[in-house]
Steps between C-alpha positions, in 0.01 A plus 500: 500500500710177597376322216575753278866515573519124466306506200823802361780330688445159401550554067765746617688272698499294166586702304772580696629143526502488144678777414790413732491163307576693153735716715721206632497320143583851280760646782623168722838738592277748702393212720857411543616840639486525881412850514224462242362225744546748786347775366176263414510370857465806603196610332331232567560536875394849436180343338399304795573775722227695251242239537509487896608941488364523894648198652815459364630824312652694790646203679678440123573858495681530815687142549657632121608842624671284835684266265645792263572687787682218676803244480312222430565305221382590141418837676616670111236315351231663808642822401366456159161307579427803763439747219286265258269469846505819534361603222270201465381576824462880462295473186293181547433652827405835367212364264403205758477833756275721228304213371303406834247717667665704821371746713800769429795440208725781589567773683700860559820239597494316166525772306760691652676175475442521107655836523763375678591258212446781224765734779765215425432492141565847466836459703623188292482707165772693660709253605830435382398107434112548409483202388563303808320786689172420310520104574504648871205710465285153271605350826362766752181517331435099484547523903284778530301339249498177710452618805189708446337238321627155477563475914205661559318203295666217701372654831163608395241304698757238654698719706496213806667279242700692383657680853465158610743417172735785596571441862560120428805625186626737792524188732641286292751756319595541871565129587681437191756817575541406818604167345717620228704744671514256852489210410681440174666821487369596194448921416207462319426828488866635390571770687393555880380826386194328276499197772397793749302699242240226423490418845410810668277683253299187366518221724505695862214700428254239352597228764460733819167606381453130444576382838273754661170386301589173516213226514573254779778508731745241349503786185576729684807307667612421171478843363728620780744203485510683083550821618771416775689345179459794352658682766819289499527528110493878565776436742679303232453767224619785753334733242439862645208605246347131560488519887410846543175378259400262711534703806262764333250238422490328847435856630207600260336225589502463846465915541211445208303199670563644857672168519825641775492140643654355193730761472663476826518107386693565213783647706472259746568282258738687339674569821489105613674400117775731558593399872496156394722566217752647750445242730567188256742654332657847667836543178245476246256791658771672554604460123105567382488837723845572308346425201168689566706767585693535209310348218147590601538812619821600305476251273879420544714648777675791471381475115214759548457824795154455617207286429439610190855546346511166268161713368668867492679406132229380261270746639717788462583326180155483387440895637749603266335302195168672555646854547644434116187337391232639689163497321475135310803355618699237398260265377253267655725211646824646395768669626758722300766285352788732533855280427245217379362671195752393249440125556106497484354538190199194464249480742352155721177401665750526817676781718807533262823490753583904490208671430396487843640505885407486832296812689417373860205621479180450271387866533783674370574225192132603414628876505795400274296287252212735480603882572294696753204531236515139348486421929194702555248215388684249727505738819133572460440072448750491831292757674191317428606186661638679822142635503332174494760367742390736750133449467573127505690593797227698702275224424685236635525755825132564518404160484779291608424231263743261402315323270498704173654424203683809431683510803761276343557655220468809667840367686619425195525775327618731836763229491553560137524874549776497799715238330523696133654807716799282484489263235414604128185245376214687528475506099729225405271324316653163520578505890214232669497747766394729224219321378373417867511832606319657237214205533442562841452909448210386196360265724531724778332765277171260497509365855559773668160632770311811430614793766145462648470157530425353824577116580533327821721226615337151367396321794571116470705418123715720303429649137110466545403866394720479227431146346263591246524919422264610253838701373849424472604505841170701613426421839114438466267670728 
């Protein structure tokens, strides 16, 4: 088969050669234009990531979603790249997925995630910018597309490597926040708000599970020393939605694994960094429980009555939007345009400025977008997961064993469901949180144990009943 390939590649790659030859004689301005350079740059990086699809696709994926979501520099052109992966990605994924022989393709959750996409279809013909609505919904079907396909390929018989790949980005993406926002002052993130948002539903949850089936000792340590940065960035951010994420996910796993010990560590812990604070420096606690007060709980004093009053506006806002439009809404990824409606007339491959806003909550922008019956496909997907989420959960009860792969995604996505209560990115296709989210449920979809499965604790090394499964995340008898 190897031969074969060379034997096709080889006149190809000649072929190739020589028509860029007769392409840089015949048009020598193309090769003169930056952005026609760019845009070949970037196919061929999307060529290589092709060739090695299991390796080095998702990695590619993910580090361009960071940098368009970011303030790094050249994060516009990221913003661009992160759709031309996408869709590479989701299709070269799909037939890479179909073309090699696997015990199961898809299941019930696939296609109610297809109807999910054909739901928003229906809702963008109604929209009052259908145009930009319909890029939304190419977009929500390439993730979808992507995540029950091409992720599933890069995990397929490597999962060690490729957890092992995981917990080592959430590490690092850890130690280099740390550094940014410390050490050179530098919001990487932007806001505190995303700062606490990737931080408590992606890195928290894979990095605690982490630390627990850690190998050797010195891992473990290290895995800790993450998570404790973790905890200070989360100080940092002072994001409500963020912290109470993280709080949920500590608790499901220690309640899950039977694991109280580490709980009562955490607030130790937690306990011990906050007297210290007060100790080294008693004005600034007293400004941070100010703070807390009024910006995490009221989000700015006397701004807001109660907890939830910065929240009380767009949601009554967004009530009042799906009384008027109640049965296909308002268009899949956009809002009514009200006083903006004169000024937008063309549509863009990006949220036009206008023709949406902010809900505070993911579940009731997906009742504006879609109506109550464009919704129905995504409650029933939503159900599904909560029902796999509780199996997963009664597993990890029965058995106590930390050493499954779906337990951190598992976290994940309970992390994932907590935080969109307050924050609106469930199905903003372009959010990184977005994409990771909806990864781990497909994944989680795979790895997740059969109700009557039975497993014990592994007795001397981690990961040993689950190093070679017979099915995608299978535990083998």
């Amino acid at each position: 088969m190897k031969s074969r390939v060379q034997v096709i590649l080889l006149p190809l790659g000649m072929i190739v050669c020589l028509a860029l030859f007769a392409l840089v004689e015949s048009r020598p301005v193309w090769f003169a234009n930056t952005t026609f350079l760019e845009a070949f740059l970037a196919l061929q990086i999307a060529f290589i990531g092709l060739t090695h699809y299991e390796t080095v696709f998702f990695p590619l994926l993910i580090f361009t979603f960071l940098w368009a979501g970011s303030s790094l520099p050249y994060y516009g052109t990221g913003m661009a790249l992160r759709w031309l992966f996408l869709a590479v990605g989701a299709l070269g994924g799909f037939v890479i997925w179909i073309k090699n022989p696997r015990p199961r393709h898809f299941v019930a959750f696939h296609l109610v995630a297809l109807l999910c996409v054909l739901s928003a279809l229906v809702s963008a013909v109604v929209s009052e910018i259908p145009k930009t609505a319909l890029l939304k919904v190419a977009s929500l079907f390439l993730l979808f597309l992507y995540a029950s396909s091409g992720a599933r390929a890069s995990i397929a018989g490597r999962q060690h490597k490729f957890m092992n790949g995981l917990v080592l980005a959430c590490e690092v993406l850890a130690y280099v926040s740390a550094a940014c926002y410390f050490a050179l002052g530098y919001p990487v993130f932007g806001n505190p708000n995303a700062l606490g948002a990737i931080i408590g539903v992606a890195i928290v949850p894979v990095l605690l599970w982490a630390a627990l089936a850690a190998e050797t000792r010195g891992l473990r340590q290290r895995r800790f020393f993450a998570l404790a940065l973790c905890g200070v960035l989360l100080y940092q951010a002072n994001s409500r939605a963020s912290t109470l994420a993280a709080i949920v996910v500590v608790l499901v796993l220690t309640v899950g694994l039977r694991h109280q010990r580490l709980l009562l560590q955490c607030a130790f812990v937690s306990v011990l960094f906050l007297t210290a604070m007060a100790v080294i420096s008693p004005s600034q606690m007293e400004e941070r429980v100010t703070e807390f007060t009024g910006r995490a709980i009221y989000k700015a004093a006397g701004t807001h009555p109660g907890a939830l009053g910065s929240r009380l506006s767009p949601w009554t806002e967004t009530l009042s939007v799906v009384k008027r439009r109640p049965w296909f809404g308002t268009g899949f990824g956009t809002s009514e345009l009200g006083e903006f409606r004169p000024g937008l007339s063309a549509s863009s491959i990006y949220t036009i400025e206008g023709s949406n806003r902010e809900h505070g909550n993911s579940y009731l922008a997906m009742a504006e977008y879609l109506g109550l019956l464009g919704s129905v496909p995504f409650l029933v997907l939503l159900l599904m997961l909560v029902r796999i989420l509780v199996r997963t959960f009664s597993w990890m009860r029965r058995t106590a064993n930390p050493y499954h792969y779906c337990i951190p995604f598992t976290l994940v996505v309970i992390a994932g469901l907590v935080h969109a209560f307050f924050e609106d990115w469930l199905f903003a296709v372009g959010s990184y949180l977005c994409l990771f989210f909806w990864v781990s449920v497909f994944l989680l979809i795979d790895l997740a144990p059969e109700l009557k499965a039975e497993l014990r604790m592994p007795a001397s090394k981690p990961f040993p009943a689950f190093a070679q499964p017979q099915v995608l995340g299978r535990p083998t008898a």
